[in-house]
C-alpha positions in Angstrom: 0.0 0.0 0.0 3.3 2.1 0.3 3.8 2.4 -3.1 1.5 5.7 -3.2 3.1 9.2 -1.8 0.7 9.3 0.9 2.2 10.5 3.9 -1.3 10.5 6.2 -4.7 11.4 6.5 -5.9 14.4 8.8 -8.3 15.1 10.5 -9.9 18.6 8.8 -11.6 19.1 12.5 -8.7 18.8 15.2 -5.8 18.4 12.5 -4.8 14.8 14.2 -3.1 12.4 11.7 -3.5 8.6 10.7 -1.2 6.1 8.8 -3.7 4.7 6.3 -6.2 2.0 7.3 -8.3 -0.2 5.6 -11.4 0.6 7.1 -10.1 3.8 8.1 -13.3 6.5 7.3 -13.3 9.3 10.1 -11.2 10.5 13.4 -11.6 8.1 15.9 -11.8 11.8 18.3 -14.3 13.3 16.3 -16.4 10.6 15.2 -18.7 12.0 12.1 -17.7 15.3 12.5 -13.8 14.4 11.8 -13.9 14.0 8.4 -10.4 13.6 6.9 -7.8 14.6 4.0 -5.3 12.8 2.4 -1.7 14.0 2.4 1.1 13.8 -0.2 4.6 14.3 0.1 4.9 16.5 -3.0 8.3 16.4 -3.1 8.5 13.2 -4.0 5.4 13.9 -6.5 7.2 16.9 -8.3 9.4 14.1 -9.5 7.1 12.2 -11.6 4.5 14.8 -12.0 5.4 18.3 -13.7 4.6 20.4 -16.7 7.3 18.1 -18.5 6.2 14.6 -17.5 2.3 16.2 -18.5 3.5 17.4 -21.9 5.4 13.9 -22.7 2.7 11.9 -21.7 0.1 10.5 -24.3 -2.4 8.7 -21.9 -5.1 11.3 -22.3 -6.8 9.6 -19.1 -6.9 10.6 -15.2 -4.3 8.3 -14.8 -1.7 10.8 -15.8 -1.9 11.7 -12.1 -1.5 8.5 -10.7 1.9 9.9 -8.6 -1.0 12.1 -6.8 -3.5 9.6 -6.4 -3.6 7.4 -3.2 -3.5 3.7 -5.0 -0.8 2.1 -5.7 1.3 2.0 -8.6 0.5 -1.7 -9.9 -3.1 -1.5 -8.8 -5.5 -3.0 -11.4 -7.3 -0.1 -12.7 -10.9 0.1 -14.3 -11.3 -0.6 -17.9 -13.9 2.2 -18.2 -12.1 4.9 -20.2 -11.6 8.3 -18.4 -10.8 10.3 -20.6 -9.8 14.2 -20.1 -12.9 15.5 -20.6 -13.2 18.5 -23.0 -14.0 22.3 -22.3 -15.5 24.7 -24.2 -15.5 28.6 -24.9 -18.8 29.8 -25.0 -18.7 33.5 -26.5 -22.0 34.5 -27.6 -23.1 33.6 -23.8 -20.1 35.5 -22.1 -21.3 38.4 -24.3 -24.8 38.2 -22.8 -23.6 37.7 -19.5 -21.3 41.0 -19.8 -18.2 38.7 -19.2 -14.9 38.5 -20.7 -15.0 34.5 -20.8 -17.1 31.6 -20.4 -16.0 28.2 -20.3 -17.8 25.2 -20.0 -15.9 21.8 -19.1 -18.5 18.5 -20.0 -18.3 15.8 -17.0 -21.5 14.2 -18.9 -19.2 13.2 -21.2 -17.4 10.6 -18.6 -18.4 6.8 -19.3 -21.9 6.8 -17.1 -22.5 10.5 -18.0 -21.6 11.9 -15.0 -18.7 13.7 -12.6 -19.0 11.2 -10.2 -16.9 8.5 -12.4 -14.2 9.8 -11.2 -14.8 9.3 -7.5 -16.5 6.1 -8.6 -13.0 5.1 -10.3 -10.7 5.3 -7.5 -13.4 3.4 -5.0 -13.6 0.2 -7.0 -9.6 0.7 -7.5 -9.2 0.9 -4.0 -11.5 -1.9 -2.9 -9.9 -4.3 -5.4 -6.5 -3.1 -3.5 -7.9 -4.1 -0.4 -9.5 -7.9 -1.5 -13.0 -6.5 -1.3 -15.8 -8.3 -3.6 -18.5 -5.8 -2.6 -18.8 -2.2 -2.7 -21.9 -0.1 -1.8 -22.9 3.4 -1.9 -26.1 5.7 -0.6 -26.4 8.3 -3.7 -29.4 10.7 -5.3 -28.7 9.2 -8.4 -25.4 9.8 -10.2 -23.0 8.2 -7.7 -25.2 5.4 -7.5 -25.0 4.8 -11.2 -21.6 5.4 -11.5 -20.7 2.9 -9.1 -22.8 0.4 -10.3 -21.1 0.9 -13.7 -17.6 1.0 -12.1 -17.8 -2.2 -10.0 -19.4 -3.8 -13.2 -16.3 -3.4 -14.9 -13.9 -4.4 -11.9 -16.1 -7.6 -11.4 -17.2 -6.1 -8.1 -20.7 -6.8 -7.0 -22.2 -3.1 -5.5 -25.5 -2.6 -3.5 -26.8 0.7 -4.2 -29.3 2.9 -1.7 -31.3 5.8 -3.5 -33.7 7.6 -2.3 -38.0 7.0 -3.9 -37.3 10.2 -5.8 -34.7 9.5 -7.7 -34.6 9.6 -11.4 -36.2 7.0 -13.3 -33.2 7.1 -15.7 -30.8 6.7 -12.7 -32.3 3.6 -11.6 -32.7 1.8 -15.0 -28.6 2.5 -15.2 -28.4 1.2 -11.8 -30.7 -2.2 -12.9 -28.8 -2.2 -16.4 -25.3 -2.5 -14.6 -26.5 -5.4 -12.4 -26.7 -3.7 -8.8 -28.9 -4.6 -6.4 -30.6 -1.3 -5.8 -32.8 -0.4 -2.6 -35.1 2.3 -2.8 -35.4 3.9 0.1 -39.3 5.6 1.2 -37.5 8.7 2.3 -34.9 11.2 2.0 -31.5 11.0 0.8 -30.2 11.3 4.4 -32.3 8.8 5.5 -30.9 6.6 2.7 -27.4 7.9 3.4 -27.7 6.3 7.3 -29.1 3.1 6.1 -26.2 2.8 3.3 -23.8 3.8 6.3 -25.6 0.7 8.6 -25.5 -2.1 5.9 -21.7 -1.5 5.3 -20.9 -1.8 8.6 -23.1 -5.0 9.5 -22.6 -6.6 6.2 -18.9 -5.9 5.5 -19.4 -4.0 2.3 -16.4 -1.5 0.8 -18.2 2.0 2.0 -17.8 4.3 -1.4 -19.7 7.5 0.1 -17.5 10.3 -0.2 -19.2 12.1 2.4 -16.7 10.1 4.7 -14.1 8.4 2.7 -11.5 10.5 2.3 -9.9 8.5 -1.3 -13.3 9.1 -3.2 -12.7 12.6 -3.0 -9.3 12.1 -4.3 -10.9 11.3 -7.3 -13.0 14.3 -7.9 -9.7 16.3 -7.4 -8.7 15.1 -10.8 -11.0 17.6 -12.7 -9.4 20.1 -10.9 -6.2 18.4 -11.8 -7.5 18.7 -15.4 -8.6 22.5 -15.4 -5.4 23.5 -14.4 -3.3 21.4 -17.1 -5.9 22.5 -19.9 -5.9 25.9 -19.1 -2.3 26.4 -17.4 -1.5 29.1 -19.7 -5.0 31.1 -19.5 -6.5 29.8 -16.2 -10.2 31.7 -15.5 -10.9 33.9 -12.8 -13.5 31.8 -11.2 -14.5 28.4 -11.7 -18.2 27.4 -10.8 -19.8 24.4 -8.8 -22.6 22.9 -7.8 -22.8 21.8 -4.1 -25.1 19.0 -2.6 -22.8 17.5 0.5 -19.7 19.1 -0.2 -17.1 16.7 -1.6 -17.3 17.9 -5.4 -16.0 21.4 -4.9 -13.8 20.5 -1.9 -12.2 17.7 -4.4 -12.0 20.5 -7.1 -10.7 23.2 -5.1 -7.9 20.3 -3.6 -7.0 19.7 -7.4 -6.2 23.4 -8.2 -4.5 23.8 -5.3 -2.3 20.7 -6.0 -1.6 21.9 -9.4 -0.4 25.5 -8.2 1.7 23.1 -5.8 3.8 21.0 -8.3 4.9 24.2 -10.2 2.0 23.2 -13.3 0.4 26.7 -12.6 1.0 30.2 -11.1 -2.4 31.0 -8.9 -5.2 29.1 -7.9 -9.1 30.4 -9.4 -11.6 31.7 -6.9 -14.3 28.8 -6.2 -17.9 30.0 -6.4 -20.2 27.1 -4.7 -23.9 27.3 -6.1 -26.6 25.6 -4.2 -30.6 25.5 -4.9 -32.5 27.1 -2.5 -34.6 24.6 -1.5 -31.1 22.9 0.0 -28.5 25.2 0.8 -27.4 24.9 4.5 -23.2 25.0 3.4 -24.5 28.8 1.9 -26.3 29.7 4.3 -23.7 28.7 7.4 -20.7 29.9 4.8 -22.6 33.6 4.7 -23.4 33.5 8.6 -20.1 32.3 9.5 -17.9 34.4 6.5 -15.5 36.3 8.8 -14.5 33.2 11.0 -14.9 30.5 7.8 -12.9 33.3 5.1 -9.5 32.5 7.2 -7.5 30.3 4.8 -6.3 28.4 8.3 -10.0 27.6 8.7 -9.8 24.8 11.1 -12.7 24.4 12.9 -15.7 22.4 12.4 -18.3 23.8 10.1 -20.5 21.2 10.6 -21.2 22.4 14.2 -22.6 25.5 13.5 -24.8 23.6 9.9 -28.6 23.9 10.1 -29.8 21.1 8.5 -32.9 21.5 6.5 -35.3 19.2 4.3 -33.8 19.3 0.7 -36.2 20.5 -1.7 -35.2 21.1 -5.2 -35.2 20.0 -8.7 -31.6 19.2 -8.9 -31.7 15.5 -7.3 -28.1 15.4 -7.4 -27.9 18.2 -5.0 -31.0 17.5 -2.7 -28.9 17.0 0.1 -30.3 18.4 3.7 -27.8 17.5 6.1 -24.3 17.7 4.3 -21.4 15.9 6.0 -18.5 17.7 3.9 -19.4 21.1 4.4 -15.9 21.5 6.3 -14.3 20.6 3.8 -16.2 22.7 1.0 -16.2 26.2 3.0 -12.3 25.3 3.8 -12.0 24.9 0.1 -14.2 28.3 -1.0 -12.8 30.2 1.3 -8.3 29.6 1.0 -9.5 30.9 -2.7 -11.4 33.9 -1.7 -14.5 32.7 -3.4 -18.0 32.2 -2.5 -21.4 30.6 -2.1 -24.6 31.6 -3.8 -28.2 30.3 -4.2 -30.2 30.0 -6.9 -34.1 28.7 -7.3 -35.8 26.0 -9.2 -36.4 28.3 -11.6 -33.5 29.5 -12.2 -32.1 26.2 -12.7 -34.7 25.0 -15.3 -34.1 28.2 -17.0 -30.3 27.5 -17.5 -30.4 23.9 -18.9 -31.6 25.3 -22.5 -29.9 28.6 -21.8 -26.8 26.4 -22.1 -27.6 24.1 -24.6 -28.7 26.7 -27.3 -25.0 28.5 -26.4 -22.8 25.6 -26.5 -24.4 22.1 -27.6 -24.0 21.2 -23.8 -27.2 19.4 -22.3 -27.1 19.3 -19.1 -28.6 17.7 -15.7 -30.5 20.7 -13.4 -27.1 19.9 -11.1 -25.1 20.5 -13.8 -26.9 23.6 -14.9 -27.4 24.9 -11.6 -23.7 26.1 -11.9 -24.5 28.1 -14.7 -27.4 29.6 -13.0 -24.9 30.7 -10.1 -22.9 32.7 -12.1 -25.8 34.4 -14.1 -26.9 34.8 -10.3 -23.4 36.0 -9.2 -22.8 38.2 -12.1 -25.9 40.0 -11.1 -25.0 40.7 -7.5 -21.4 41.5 -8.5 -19.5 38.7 -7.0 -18.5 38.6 -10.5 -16.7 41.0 -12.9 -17.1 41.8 -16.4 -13.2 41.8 -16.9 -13.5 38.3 -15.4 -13.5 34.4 -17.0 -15.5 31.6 -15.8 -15.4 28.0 -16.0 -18.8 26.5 -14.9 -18.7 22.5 -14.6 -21.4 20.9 -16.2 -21.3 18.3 -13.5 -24.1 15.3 -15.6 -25.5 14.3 -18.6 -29.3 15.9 -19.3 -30.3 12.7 -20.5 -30.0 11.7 -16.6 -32.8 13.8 -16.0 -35.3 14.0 -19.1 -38.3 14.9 -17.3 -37.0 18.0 -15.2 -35.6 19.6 -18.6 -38.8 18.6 -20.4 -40.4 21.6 -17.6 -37.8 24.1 -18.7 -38.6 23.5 -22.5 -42.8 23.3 -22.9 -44.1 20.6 -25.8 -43.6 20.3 -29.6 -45.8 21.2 -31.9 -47.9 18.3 -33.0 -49.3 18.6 -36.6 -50.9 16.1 -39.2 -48.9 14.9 -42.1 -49.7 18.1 -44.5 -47.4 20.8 -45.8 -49.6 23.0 -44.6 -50.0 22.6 -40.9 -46.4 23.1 -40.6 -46.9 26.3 -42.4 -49.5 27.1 -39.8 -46.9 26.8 -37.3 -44.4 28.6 -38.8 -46.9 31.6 -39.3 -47.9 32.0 -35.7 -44.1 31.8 -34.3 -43.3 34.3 -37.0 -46.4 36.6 -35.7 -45.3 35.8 -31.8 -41.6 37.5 -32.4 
C-alpha cells in the first residue's frame, strides 16, 4: 500500500493524523464530524509529476496523475475509459452575460454521463486493493450509477441505496449495470444512514464520499484537469454545484495541487452554487464568513450547519444534512471565493440557456452552476473583466423529465405541408 506518496490522513476538524487503514473512514476523536484529508509528500510527487512529464505523456486519461492519487502503482485499474474530458468557450453567452470569458468543461461526457466516475473510479480501485468483492454506496442518483457501472467493470458486486425520488433514468442505469438497488421511502439522508448501517453489518467496501476521504481524491482530478488544460490562461472563477460538499472541496484540492507542483501560477476563486430549497453549506458559509474566510479555517463547520429538508429540482444536489461542508467552505474560502443560491427556476431556466449557447445538455445539477454565475454576475460577486469556467457536472439525459419543464411541448401537426406552415406563421407573428 506504500507504493502511493501518501504520507497520512488528517483530520480537517482537530488536525490529528493517521497512517492509512483499511477501514479507516473518520477521526476516531471526532467521530462524524472528523472527516479527513489525504496527504502527499509533494516532493516526492514533483518528481514524476510536472509540466514536463504532462506534456510527454500521451495517456489522455486521469491516470496521468496516478503519482497524486492514493492507489498504488501496480493496482488493477478500471477498464472504463476516463478520458480528459473537453471544455468549451462559449462567446455569444459570455457576451450576454457581460463577461470576458465563459468556459464550460462536460463531465457528462465521462463513461456513465456523470462527474461522479471519477470518484467512482478510484473506490472500485481501492477496494480491489484491499480484496474486497463488494462495494456499496447511498447516492441521489449519479454516484449510484456510476458505481454500479464502475464495479461492473472491476467484477465487483455493488449494493446501491437511493432515495424513492430518484430519477427514473438513474435507476434503470443502476438495474442495467446489475446492482442490487434499494429504494429507500425517504430522503437522501435517511438513505445515506441506512447505506452507512449495511456497510458496517454486512462488511461491504463504503464508497460514500461524504466520509471516505480517497473518493474525494478522485473528484480532485477535474481540478487536476482544469489547471493542465488551461495552465496558460487559467479563469478567474470556476463554478460548482454543491449537494454535500465533496465535489467542490475535491475541485478546489486539485487546483491547489496543481499550483503546488509548479503546473500553474495561482489558484481560481471557487464560487459554490446551491438550490434554494437545499442550501445549509450557503447559508452557514454567509453567517459564518468572517471566522470561515480564514484560509487556516480549522474548525468544524459542521457544528454550526442547520440542516434543512432538501427540496429542489436538482436530485443530485437535494442534500439536507451535508457531511462535507468542512471541507467545502475550507475549500471556497483559501481561494477567496463564495457561495450563492439560486431557485428552481433558475435552474430549469439554465439547462436550455446552455444548450442553445454551447451544444452542452445538461442535468438541473449541472446547470445549476450556470445559473450561479448568471446569479453571481448580477449581485457583483462577479466581474465583467472576469472568465468563468462552470462544470457541467451530468449528462441531461439523466434527468429527461426535469428539462422537459424548462422547454414546454412540440408542436404536433398532421402529415400536410400546410399545418407546418401554420406553425411557422404563428411563431413568426409571436416575435
Amino acid at each position: 500500500m506504500k507504493t502511493s506518496a501518501v504520507t497520512g490522513l488528517r483530520c480537517v476538524r482537530c488536525s490529528r493524523v493517521y497512517e492509512e487503514q483499511p477501514d479507516l473512514y473518520t477521526c476516531l476523536d471526532c467521530g462524524i464530524a472528523g472527516i479527513l484529508d489525504i496527504e502527499y509528500d509533494y516532493d516526492r510527487v514533483r518528481v514524476e509529476l510536472n509540466g514536463e512529464t504532462l506534456a510527454s505523456n500521451r495517456d489522455a486519461n486521469i491516470w496521468r496523475y496516478l503519482p497524486v492519487l492514493p492507489i498504488g502503482r501496480n493496482a488493477r485499474l478500471p477498464r472504463l475509459q476516463l478520458s480528459l474530458t473537453p471544455i468549451y468557450e462559449a462567446p455569444a453567452l459570455a457576451r450576454e452575460l457581460g463577461l470576458a470569458g465563459l468556459l464550460i468543461k462536460d463531465e457528462g461526457r465521462n463513461p456513465t454521463g456523470s462527474f461522479k466516475d471519477r470518484a467512482s473510479a478510484i473506490g472500485v480501485t481501492r477496494a480491489t486493493e484491499l480484496g474486497r468483492t463488494t462495494i456499496s454506496v447511498a447516492s441521489t442518483g449519479n454516484a449510484a450509477s456510476s458505481l454500479a457501472g464502475f464495479a461492473a467493470s472491476m467484477g465487483l458486486q455493488a449494493f446501491i441505496f437511493v432515495p424513492e425520488t430518484a430519477p427514473e433514468a438513474k435507476i434503470t442505469q443502476l438495474l442495467v449495470y446489475g446492482a442490487t438497488v434499494f429504494t429507500v421511502r425517504g430522503s437522501y439522508d435517511q438513505a445515506y444512514y441506512l447505506a452507512m448501517d449495511a456497510a458496517q453489518a454486512f462488511g461491504w467496501y463504503n464508497r460514500n464520499c461524504a466520509i471516505n476521504a480517497y473518493l474525494v481524491e478522485g473528484k480532485k482530478t477535474c481540478g487536476l484537469e482544469i489547471g493542465e488544460q488551461l495552465r496558460d490562461n487559467l479563469p478567474d472563477v470556476v463554478a460548482v454545484a454543491v449537494g454535500d460538499g465533496c465535489t467542490i472541496a475535491g475541485i478546489g484540492k486539485g487546483l491547489v495541487e496543481m499550483k503546488e507542483l509548479g503546473i500553474t501560477d495561482r489558484v481560481p476563486r471557487l464560487l459554490g452554487v446551491q438550490a434554494a430549497g437545499a442550501a445549509p453549506i450557503a447559508t452557514c458559509y454567509r453567517q459564518q464568513q468572517s471566522y470561515a474566510l480564514a484560509p487556516t479555517f480549522q474548525g468544524s463547520a459542521a457544528a454550526t450547519l442547520v440542516p434543512v429538508e432538501a427540496r429542489t429540482v436538482a436530485d443530485s444536489i437535494a442534500v439536507g444534512q451535508p457531511r462535507n461542508a468542512t471541507k467545502a467552505m475550507r475549500a471556497v474560502a483559501a481561494t477567496g471565493g463564495d457561495f450563492i443560491t439560486v431557485s428552481d427556476e433558475q435552474i430549469l431556466a439554465a439547462i436550455p440557456r446552455l444548450a442553445r449557447a454551447t451544444g452542452v445538455f445538461a442535468e438541473p445539477a449541472g446547470a445549476a452552476a450556470l445559473a450561479g454565475v448568471i446569479a453571481a454576475r448580477a449581485a457583483g460577486l462577479i466581474g465583467s473583466h472576469e472568465r468563468v469556467l462552470v462544470v457541467a457536472t451530468g449528462n441531461g439525459l439523466k434527468d429527461i423529465k426535469s428539462a422537459r419543464k424548462a422547454v414546454g411541448q412540440p408542436h404536433m401537426v398532421a402529415p400536410h405541408l400546410a399545418d407546418v406552415r401554420a406553425v411557422l406563421m404563428a411563431m413568426a407573428a409571436s416575435v
